[in-house]
C-alpha positions in Angstrom: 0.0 0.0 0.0 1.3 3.2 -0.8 2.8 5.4 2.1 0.1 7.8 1.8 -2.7 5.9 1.9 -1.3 3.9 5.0 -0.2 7.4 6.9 -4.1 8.0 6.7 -5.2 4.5 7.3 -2.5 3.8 10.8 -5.3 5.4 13.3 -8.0 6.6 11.7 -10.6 6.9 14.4 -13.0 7.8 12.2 -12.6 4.9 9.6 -15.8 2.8 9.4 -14.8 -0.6 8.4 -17.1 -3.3 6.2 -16.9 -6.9 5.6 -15.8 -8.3 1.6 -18.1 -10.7 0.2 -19.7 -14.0 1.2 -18.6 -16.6 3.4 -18.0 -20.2 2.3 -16.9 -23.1 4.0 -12.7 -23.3 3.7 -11.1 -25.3 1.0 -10.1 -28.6 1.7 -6.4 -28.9 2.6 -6.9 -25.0 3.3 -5.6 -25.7 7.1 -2.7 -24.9 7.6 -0.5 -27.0 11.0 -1.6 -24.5 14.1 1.7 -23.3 15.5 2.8 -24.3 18.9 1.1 -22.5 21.7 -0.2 -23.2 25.2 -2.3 -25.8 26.2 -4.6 -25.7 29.2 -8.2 -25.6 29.4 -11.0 -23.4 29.2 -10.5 -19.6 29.4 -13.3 -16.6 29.3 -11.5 -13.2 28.4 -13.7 -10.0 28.9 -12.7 -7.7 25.8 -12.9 -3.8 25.5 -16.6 -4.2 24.4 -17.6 -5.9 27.6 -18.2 -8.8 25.7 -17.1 -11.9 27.4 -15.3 -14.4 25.1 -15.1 -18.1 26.1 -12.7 -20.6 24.1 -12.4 -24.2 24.7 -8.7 -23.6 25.1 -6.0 -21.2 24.6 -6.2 -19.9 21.4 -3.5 -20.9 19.3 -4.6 -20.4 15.4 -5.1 -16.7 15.6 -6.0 -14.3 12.9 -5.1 -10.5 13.4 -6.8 -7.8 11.6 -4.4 -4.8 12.7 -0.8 -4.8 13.0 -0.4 -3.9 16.9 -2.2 -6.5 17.7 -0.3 -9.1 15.5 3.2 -7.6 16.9 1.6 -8.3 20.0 1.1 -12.0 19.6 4.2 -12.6 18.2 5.7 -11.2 21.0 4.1 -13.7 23.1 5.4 -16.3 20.8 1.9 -16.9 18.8 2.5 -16.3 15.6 -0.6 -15.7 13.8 -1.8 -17.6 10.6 -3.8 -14.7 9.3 -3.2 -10.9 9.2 -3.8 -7.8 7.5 -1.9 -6.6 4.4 1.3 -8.7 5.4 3.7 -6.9 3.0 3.1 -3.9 4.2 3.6 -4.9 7.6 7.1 -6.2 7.2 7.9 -2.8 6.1 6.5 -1.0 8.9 6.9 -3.2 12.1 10.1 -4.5 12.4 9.9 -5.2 16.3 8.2 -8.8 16.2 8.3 -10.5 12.3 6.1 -12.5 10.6 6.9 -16.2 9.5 6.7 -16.5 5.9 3.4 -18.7 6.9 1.2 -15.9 7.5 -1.6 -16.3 5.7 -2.7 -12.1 4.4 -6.1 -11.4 4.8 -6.8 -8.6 2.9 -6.2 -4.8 3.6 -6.5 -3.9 7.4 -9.7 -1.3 5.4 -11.3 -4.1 4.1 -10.3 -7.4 5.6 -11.9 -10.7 3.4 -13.9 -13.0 5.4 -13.6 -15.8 3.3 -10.1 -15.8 3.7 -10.4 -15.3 7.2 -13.0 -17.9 8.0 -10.9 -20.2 5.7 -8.1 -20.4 7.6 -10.4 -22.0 10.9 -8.8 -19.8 13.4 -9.4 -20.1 17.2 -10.0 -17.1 17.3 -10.2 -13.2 15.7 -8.4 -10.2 17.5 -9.3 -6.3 16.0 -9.0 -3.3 17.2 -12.7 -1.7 18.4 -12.7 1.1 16.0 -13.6 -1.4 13.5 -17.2 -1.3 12.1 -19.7 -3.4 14.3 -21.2 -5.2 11.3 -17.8 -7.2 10.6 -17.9 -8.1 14.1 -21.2 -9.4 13.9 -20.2 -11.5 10.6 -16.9 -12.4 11.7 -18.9 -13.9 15.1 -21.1 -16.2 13.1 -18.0 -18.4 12.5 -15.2 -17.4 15.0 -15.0 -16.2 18.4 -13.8 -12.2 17.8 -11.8 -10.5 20.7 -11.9 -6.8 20.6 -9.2 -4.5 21.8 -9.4 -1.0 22.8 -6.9 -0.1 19.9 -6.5 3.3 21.2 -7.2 5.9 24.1 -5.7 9.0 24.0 -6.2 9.6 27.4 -4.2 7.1 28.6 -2.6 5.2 26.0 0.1 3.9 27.6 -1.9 2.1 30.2 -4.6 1.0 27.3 -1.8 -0.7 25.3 -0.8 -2.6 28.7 -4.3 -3.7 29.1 -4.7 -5.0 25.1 -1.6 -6.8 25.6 -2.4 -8.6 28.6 -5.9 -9.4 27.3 -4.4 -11.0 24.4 -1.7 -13.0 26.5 -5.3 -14.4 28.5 -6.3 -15.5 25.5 -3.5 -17.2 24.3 -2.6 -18.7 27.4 0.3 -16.7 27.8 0.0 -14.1 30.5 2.9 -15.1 32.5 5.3 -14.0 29.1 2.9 -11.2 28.9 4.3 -9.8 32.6 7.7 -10.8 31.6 7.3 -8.2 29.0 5.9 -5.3 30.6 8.3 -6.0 33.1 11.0 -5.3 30.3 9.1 -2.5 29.5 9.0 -0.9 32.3 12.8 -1.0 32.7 13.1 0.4 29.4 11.0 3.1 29.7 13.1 4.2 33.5 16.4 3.4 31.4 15.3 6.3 28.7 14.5 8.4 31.2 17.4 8.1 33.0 19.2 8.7 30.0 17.9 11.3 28.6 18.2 13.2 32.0 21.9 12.4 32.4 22.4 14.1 29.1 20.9 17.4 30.2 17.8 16.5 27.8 15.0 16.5 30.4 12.3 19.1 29.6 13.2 19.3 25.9 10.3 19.3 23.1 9.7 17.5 20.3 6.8 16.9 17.5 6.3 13.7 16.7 4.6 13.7 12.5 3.9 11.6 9.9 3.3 12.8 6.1 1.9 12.2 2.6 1.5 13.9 -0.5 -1.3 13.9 -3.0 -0.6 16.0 -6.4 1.3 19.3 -5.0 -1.0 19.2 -1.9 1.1 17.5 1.6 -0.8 16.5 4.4 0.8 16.1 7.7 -0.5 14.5 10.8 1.6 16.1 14.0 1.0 13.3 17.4 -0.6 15.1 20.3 0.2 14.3 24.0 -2.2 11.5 24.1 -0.9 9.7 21.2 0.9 6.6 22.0 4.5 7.2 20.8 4.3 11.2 22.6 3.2 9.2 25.9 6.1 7.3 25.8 8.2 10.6 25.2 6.6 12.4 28.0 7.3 9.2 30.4 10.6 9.5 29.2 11.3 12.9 30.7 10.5 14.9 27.5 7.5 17.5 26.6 5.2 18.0 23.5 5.2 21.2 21.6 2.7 20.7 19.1 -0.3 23.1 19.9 -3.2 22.6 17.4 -6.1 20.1 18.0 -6.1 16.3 18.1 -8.6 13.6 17.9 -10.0 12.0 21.3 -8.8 8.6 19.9 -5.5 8.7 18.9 -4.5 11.9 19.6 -4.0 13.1 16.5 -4.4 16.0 14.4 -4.2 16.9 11.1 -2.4 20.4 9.1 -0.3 21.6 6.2 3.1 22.4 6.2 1.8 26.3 6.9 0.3 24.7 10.3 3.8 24.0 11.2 4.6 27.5 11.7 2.7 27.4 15.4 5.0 25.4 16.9 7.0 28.6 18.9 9.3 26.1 20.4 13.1 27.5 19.7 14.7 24.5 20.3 11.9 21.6 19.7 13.2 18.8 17.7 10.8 16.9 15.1 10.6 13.3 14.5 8.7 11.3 11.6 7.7 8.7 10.1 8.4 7.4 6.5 8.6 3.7 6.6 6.6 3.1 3.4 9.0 4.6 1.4 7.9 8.2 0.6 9.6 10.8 2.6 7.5 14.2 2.1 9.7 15.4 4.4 13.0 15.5 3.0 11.9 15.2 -0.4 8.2 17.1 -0.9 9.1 20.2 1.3 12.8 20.2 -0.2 12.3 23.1 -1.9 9.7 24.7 0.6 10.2 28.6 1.8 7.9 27.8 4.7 9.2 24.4 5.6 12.9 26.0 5.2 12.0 28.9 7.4 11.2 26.8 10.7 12.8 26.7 13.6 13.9 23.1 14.1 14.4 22.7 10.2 17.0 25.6 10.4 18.5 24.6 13.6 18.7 20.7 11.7 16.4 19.8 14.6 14.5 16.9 11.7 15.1 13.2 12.4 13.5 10.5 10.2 13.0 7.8 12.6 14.1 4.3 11.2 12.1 2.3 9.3 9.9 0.3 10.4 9.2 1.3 14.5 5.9 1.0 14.0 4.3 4.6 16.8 1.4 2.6 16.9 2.4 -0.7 18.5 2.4 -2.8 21.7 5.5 -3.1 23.9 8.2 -4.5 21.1 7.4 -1.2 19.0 7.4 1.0 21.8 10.9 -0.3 23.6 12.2 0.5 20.1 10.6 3.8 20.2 12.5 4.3 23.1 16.1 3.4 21.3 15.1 5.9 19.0 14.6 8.6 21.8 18.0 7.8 23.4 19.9 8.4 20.0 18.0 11.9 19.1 17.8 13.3 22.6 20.8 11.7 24.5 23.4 10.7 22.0 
């Protein structure tokens, strides 16, 4: 998928999602082995709906319709047999990789439920911003666990909570506090860091980017969006003053928006893991882009490729790396 059309797509809290086509029964020979996982008996997960999911037995064949909830499973050492749009993903999470197994199931937009269905999972794990009527077809054939996704006003917390939910359902909560646990030591080693280095206090904008025709839209991270809660834990502040969504805290300008961050000395980070930098290449020739603070002071990072702002703990802890090496390097 083109970088432009995922920039808009990664936490759209807006987006209204609908199911693709009819369901049939799966192919035979369609099933693929289920990959190791735990074993145990029954478990009942309450999701972010309220909805109490009950499953036979730790899921193990698991089909994930957004990408921070896939990282998350392979992070608990699930890896899933079905997920959205699995090129792209390679491109943009690099934290917790796919097997070449992965069955994709159609764009994270417009998942198909054939494929989906086909592939006999255990069990279905999206994000709750999703439209209710492909939960409600998905349910006729799968059990469908529903994460949170996002909450911008406490994001950090709500990822901890998806993640563990997950773990429940996969039988893998005691990995799952292993994690966190990593996390959290992390997260205190950044901000020790970053203090030591005098860096405490400092600003940032967080911003991803694409261009249609001569026209570039940018989307600066507010305070409640993931990736800026995980700055401002890590001793740092956010300086971009315009509006943001409830959701994922984010909002949405033009490079002439830019020109209200006031911030002398705030550094800005993006995004531009799908290939096309409107950054460095779009604004290139830019008087307004030229004339900002940070771009003058050479206060622009592109992030690496493929730390994916919208993640679970694997992303974030990378997140963090990146932090260290802008803000304390």
């Amino acid at each position: 998928m083109p970088g432009k059309r995922l920039a808009a797509l990664a936490g759209c809290a807006l987006l209204l999602l609908g199911a693709c086509g009819t369901t049939e029964p799966p192919a035979e020979g369609d099933r693929s082995p289920a990959p190791a996982g735990a074993s145990g008996g029954p478990v009942t997960v309450t999701d972010s709906r309220g909805a109490e999911i009950t499953l036979d037995a730790p899921a193990e064949r698991v089909v994930a319709l957004e990408w921070a909830e896939a990282e998350m499973l392979v992070t608990l050492g699930v890896m899933p047999v079905g997920v959205s749009q699995v090129e792209d993903y390679g491109k943009w999470v690099t934290a917790a990789k796919l097997d070449a197994s992965v069955r994709d199931v159609g764009t994270r937009a417009e998942p198909n439920v054939d494929t989906i269905v086909g592939l006999e999972p255990d069990l279905v794990v999206m994000e709750g911003y999703r439209s209710a009527p492909l939960v409600e077809q998905l349910e006729q054939y799968v059990p469908v666990l529903v994460t949170e996704g996002s909450d911008a006003g406490d994001n950090l917390n709500r990822m901890r909570d998806d993640f563990t939910m997950i773990a429940e359902a996969v039988g893998e909560r005691a990995e799952a506090e292993r994690v966190l646990s990593g996390f959290d030591a992390a997260l205190a080693e950044t901000k020790r860091k970053i203090a030591d280095a005098g860096a405490a206090g400092e600003s940032f904008v967080i911003a991803d980017g694409w261009q249609e025709g001569n026209a570039i839209a940018i989307r600066p991270y507010g305070e409640g969006a993931l990736a800026s809660q995980l700055a401002i834990a890590a001793g740092l502040r956010n300086a971009w003053p315009g509006e943001v969504d409830k959701v994922w805290g984010l909002g949405q300008t033009d490079v002439e928006g830019l020109t209200t961050i006031t911030d002398e000395d705030a550094r800005f980070l993006y995004s531009a893991s799908g290939g096309e930098d409107v950054f460095a290449d779009g604004l290139a020739d830019n008087a307004i882009w030229k004339s900002l603070p940070f771009v003058r002071a050479g206060h622009v990072h592109r992030m690496s490729d493929g730390i994916w702002t919208f993640g679970g703990p694997a992303s974030s802890e990378q997140f963090l790396d990146e932090l260290v090496s802008v803000f304390a390097s």
